[in-house]
MDAnalysis code that builds the backbone (N, CA, C; Angstrom):
import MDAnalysis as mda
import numpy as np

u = mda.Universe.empty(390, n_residues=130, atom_resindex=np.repeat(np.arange(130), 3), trajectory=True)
u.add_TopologyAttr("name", ["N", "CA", "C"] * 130)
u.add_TopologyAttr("resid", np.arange(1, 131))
u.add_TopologyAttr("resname", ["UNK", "UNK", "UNK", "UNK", "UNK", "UNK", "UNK", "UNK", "UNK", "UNK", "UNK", "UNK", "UNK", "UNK", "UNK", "UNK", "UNK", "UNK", "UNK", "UNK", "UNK", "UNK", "UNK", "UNK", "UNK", "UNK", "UNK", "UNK", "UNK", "UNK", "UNK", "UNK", "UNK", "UNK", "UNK", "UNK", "UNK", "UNK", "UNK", "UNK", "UNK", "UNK", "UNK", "UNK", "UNK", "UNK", "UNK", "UNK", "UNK", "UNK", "UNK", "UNK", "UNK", "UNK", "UNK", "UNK", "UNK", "UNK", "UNK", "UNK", "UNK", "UNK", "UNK", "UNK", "UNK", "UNK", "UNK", "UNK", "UNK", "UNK", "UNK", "UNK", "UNK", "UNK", "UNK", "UNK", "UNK", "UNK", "UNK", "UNK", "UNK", "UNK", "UNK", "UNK", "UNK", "UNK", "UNK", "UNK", "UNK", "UNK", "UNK", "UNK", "UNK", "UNK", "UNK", "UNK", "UNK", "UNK", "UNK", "UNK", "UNK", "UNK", "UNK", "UNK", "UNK", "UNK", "UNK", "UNK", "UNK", "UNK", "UNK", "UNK", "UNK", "UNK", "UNK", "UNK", "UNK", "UNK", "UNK", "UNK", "UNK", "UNK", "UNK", "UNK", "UNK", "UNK", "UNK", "UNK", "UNK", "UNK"])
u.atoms.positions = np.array([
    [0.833, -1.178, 0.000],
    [0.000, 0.000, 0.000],
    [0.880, 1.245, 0.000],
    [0.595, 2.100, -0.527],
    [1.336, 3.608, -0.513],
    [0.227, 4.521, -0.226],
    [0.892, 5.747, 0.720],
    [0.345, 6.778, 0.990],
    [-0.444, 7.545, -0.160],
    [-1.770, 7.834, -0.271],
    [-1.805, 8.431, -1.613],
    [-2.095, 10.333, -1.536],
    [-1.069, 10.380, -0.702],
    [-0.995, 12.044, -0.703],
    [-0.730, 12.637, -2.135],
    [-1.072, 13.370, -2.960],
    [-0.592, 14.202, -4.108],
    [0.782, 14.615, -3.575],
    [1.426, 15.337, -5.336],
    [3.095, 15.790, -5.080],
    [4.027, 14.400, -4.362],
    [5.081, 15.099, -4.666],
    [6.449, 14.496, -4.163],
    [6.494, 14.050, -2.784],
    [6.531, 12.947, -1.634],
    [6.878, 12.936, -0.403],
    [7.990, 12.015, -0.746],
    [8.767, 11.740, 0.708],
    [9.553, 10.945, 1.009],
    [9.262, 9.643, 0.956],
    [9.808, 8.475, 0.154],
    [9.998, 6.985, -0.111],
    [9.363, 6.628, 1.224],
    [10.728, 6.612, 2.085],
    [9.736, 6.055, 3.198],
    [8.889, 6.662, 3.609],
    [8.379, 7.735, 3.472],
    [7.012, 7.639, 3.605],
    [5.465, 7.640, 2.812],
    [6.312, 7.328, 1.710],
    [5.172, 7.042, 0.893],
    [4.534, 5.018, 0.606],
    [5.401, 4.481, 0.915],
    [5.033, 3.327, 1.426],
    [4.463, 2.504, 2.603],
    [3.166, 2.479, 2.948],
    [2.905, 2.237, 4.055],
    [1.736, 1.279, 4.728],
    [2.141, 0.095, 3.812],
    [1.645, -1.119, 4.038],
    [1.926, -2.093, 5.763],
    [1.312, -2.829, 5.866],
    [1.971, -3.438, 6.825],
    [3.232, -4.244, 6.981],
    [3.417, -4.791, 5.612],
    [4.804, -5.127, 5.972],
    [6.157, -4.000, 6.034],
    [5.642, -2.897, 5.101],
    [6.852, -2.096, 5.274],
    [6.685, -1.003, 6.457],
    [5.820, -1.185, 6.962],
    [5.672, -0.576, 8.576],
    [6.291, -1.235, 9.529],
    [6.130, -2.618, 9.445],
    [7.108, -3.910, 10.858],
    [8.402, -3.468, 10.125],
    [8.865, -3.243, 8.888],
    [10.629, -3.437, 8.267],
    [10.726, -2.078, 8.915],
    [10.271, -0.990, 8.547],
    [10.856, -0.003, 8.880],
    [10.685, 0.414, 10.226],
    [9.999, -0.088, 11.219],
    [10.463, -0.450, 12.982],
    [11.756, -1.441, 13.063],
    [11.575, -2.110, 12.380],
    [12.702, -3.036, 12.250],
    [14.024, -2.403, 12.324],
    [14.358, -1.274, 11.314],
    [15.560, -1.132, 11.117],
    [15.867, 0.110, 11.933],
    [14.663, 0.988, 12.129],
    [14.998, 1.665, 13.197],
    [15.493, 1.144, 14.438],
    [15.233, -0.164, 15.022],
    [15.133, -0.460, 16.021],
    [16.712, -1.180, 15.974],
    [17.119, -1.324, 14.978],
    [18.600, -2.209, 14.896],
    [19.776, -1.338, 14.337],
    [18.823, -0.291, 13.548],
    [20.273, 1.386, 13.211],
    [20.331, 0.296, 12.051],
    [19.871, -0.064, 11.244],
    [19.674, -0.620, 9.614],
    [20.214, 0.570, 8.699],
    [20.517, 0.427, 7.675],
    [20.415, 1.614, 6.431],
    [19.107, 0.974, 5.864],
    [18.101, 1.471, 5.430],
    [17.354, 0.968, 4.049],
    [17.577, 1.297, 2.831],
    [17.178, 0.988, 1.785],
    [16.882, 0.815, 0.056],
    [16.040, 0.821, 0.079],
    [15.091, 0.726, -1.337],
    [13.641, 0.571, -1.244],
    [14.190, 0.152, -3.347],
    [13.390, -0.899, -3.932],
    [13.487, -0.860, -4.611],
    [11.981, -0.627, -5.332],
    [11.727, 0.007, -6.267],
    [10.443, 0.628, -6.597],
    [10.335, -0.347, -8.126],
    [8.839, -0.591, -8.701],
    [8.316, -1.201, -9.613],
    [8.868, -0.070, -11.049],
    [8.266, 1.424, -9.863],
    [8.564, 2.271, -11.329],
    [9.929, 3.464, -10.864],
    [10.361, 3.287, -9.882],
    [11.618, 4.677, -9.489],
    [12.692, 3.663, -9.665],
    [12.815, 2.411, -9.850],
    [13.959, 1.608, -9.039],
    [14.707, 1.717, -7.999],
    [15.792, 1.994, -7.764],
    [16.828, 1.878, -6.575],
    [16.743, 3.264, -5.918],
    [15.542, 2.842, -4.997],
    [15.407, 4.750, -3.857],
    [15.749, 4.616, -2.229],
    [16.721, 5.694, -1.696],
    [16.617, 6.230, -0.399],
    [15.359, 6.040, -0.017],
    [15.524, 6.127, 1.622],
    [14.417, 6.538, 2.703],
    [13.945, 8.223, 1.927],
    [14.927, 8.822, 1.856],
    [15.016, 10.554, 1.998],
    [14.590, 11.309, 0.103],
    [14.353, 10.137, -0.416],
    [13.908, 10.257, -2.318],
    [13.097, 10.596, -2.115],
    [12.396, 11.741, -2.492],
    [10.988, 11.936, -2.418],
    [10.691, 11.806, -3.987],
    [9.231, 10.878, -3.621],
    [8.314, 10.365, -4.961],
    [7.014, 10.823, -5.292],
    [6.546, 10.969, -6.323],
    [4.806, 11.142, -6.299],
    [4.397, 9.561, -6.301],
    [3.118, 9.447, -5.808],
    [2.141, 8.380, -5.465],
    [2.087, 7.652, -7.163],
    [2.201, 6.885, -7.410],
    [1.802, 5.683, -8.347],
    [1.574, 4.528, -8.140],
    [0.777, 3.704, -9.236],
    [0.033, 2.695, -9.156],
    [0.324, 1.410, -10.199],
    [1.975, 1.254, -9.858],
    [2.356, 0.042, -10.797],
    [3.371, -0.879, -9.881],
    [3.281, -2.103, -10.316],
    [3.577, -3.556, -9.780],
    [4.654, -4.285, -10.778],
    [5.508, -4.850, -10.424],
    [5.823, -5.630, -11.470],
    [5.050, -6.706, -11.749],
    [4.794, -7.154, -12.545],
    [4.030, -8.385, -13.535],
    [4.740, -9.504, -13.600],
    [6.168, -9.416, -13.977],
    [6.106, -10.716, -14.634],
    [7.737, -10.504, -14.435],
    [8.662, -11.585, -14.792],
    [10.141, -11.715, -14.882],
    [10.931, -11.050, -15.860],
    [10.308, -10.563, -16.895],
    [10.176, -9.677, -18.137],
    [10.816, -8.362, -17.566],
    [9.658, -8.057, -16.861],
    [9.575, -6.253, -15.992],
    [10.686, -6.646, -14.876],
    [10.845, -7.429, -14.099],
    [11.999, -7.670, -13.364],
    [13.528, -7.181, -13.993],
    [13.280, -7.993, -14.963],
    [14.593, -7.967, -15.812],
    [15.414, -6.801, -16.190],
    [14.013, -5.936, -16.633],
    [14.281, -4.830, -17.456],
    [14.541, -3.902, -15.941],
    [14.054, -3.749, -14.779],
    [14.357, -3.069, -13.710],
    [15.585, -3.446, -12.955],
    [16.142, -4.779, -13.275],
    [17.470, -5.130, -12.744],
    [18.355, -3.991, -13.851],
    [18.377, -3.696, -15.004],
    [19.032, -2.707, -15.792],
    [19.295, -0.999, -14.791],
    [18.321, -0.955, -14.909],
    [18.040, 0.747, -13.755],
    [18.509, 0.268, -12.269],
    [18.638, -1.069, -11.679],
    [18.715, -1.072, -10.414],
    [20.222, -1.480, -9.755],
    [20.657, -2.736, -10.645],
    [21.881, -3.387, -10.087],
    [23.134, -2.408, -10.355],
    [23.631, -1.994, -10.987],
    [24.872, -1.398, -11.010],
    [24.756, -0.161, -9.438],
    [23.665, 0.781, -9.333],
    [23.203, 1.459, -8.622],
    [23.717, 0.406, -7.160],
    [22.983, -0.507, -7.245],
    [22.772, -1.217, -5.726],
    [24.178, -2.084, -5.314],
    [25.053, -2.234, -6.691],
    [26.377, -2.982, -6.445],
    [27.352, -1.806, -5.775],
    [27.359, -0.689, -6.373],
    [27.982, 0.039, -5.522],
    [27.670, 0.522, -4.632],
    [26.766, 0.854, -3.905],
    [26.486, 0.856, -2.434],
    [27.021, 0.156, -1.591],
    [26.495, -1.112, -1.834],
    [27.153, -2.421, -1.391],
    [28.334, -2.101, -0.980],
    [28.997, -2.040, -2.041],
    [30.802, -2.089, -2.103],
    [30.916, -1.132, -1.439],
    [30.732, 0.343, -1.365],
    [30.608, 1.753, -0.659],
    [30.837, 1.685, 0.891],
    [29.741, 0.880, 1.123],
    [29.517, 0.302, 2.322],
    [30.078, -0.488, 2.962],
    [30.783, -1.710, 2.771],
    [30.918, -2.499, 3.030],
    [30.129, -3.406, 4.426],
    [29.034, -3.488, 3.770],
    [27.954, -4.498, 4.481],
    [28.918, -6.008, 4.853],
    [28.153, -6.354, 6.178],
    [28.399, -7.691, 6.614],
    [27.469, -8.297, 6.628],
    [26.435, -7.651, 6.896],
    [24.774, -8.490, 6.204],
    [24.418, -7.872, 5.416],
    [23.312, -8.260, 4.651],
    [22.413, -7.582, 3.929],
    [20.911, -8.306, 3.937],
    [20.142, -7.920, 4.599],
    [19.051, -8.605, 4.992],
    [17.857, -7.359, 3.832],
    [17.086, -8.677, 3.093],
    [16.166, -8.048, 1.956],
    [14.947, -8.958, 2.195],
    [13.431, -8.151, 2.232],
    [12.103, -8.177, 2.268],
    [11.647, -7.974, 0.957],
    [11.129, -9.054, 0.273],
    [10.962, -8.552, -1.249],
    [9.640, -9.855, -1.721],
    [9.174, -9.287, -2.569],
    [8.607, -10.700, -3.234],
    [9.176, -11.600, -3.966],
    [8.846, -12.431, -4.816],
    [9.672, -13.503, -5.158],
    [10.072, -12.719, -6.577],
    [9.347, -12.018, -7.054],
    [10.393, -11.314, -8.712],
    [11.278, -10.097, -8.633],
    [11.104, -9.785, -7.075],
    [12.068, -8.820, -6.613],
    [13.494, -9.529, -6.657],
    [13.380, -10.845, -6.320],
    [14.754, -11.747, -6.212],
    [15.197, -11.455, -7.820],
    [14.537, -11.867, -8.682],
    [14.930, -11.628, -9.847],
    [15.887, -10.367, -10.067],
    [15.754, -9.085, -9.605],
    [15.808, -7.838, -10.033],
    [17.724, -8.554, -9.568],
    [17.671, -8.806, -8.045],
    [18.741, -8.585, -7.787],
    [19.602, -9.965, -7.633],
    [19.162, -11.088, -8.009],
    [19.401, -12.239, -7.914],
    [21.607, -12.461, -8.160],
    [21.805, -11.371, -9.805],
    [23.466, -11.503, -9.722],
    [24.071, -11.447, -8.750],
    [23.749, -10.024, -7.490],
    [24.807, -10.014, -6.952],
    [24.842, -10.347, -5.431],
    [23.525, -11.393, -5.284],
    [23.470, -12.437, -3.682],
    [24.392, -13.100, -3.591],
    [24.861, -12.824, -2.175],
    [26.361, -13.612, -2.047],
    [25.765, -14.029, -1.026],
    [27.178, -14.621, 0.305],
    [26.749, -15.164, 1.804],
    [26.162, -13.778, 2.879],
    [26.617, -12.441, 2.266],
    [25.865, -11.837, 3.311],
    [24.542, -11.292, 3.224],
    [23.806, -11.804, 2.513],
    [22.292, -12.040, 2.180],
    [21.402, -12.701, 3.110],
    [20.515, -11.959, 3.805],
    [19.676, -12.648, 4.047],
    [18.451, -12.212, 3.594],
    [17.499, -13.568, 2.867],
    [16.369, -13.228, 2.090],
    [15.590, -13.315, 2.798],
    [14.413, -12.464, 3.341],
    [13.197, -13.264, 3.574],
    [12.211, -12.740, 3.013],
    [11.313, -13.982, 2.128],
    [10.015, -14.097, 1.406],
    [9.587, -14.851, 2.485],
    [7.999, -14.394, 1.739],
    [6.856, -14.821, 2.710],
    [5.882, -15.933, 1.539],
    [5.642, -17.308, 1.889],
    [4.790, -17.833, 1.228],
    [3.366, -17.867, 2.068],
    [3.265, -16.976, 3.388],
    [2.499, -17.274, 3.763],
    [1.754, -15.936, 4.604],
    [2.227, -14.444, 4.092],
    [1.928, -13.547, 4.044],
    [2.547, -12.916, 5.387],
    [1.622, -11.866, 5.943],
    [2.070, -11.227, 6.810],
    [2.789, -11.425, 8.249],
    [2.003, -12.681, 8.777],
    [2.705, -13.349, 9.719],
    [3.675, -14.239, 9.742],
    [3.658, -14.822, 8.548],
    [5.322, -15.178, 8.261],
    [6.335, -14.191, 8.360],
    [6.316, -12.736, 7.846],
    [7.118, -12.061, 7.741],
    [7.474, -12.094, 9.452],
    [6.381, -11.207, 9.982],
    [6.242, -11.027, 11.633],
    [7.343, -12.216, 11.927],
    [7.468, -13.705, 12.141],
    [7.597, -14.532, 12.605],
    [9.262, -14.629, 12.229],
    [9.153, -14.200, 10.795],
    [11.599, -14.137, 10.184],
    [11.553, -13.281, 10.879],
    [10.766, -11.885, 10.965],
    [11.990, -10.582, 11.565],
    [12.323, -10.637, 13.203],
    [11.449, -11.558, 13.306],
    [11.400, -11.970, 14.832],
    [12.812, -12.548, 15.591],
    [12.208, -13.394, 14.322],
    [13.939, -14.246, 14.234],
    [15.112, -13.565, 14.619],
    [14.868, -12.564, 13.196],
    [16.522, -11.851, 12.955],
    [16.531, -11.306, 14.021],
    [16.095, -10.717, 14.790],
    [15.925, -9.539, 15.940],
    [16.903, -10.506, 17.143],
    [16.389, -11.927, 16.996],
    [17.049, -12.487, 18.220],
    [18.680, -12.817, 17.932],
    [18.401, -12.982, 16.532],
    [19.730, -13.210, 16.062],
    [20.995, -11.655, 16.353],
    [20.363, -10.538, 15.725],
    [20.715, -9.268, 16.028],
    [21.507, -9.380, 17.420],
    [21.520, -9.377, 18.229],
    [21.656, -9.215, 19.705],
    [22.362, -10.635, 20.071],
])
């Protein structure tokens, strides 16, 4: 779900479903960086401000073509950074987008079983965290 305020707001706050409400307590709560990868902005900051739209990826096709706009962007961060985890909330054609450059400090979690699955990994990680 996204906020559907008119004009430009901030990424994170223009997303504001329930799962990206538990992620983004989440990472506040652990000092996380976020990403956000978008159907139609691709590779956005918390601090990007977006207008409200109403597109999804479809199919492995549209994945594909958004891994073009997204991966080079998201490989150097990475590297920038030098992450020791990288923990990603995505659907399953989101994996697609970024599937080249998953290594061991990846952690994926999909949900085959919706919202309380998610609830139930970040739970996890949280214990793991600490």
């Amino acid at each position: 779900m996204k906020n559907p305020s008119s004009g430009k707001i901030k990424s994170l706050n223009r997303y504001t479903g329930q799962i990206f409400n538990l992620t983004k307590n989440f990472i506040k709560k652990n000092k996380y960086d976020l990403l956000i990868i978008s159907a139609k902005y691709g590779l956005l900051k918390p601090e990007d401000k977006i207008e409200n739209y109403n597109h999804r990826l479809k199919n492995e096709k549209e994945a594909i073509i958004l891994r073009i706009k997204v991966l080079d962007k998201l490989r150097n961060i990475i590297d920038d950074e030098k992450y020791d985890r990288i923990i990603v909330i995505m659907g399953k054609l989101y994996r697609v987008v970024i599937e080249d450059i998953i290594d061991g400090r990846f952690i994926i979690l999909e949900s085959s079983n919706g919202f309380f699955d998610y609830i139930k990994k970040l739970s996890q990680l949280v214990k793991i965290s600490y």
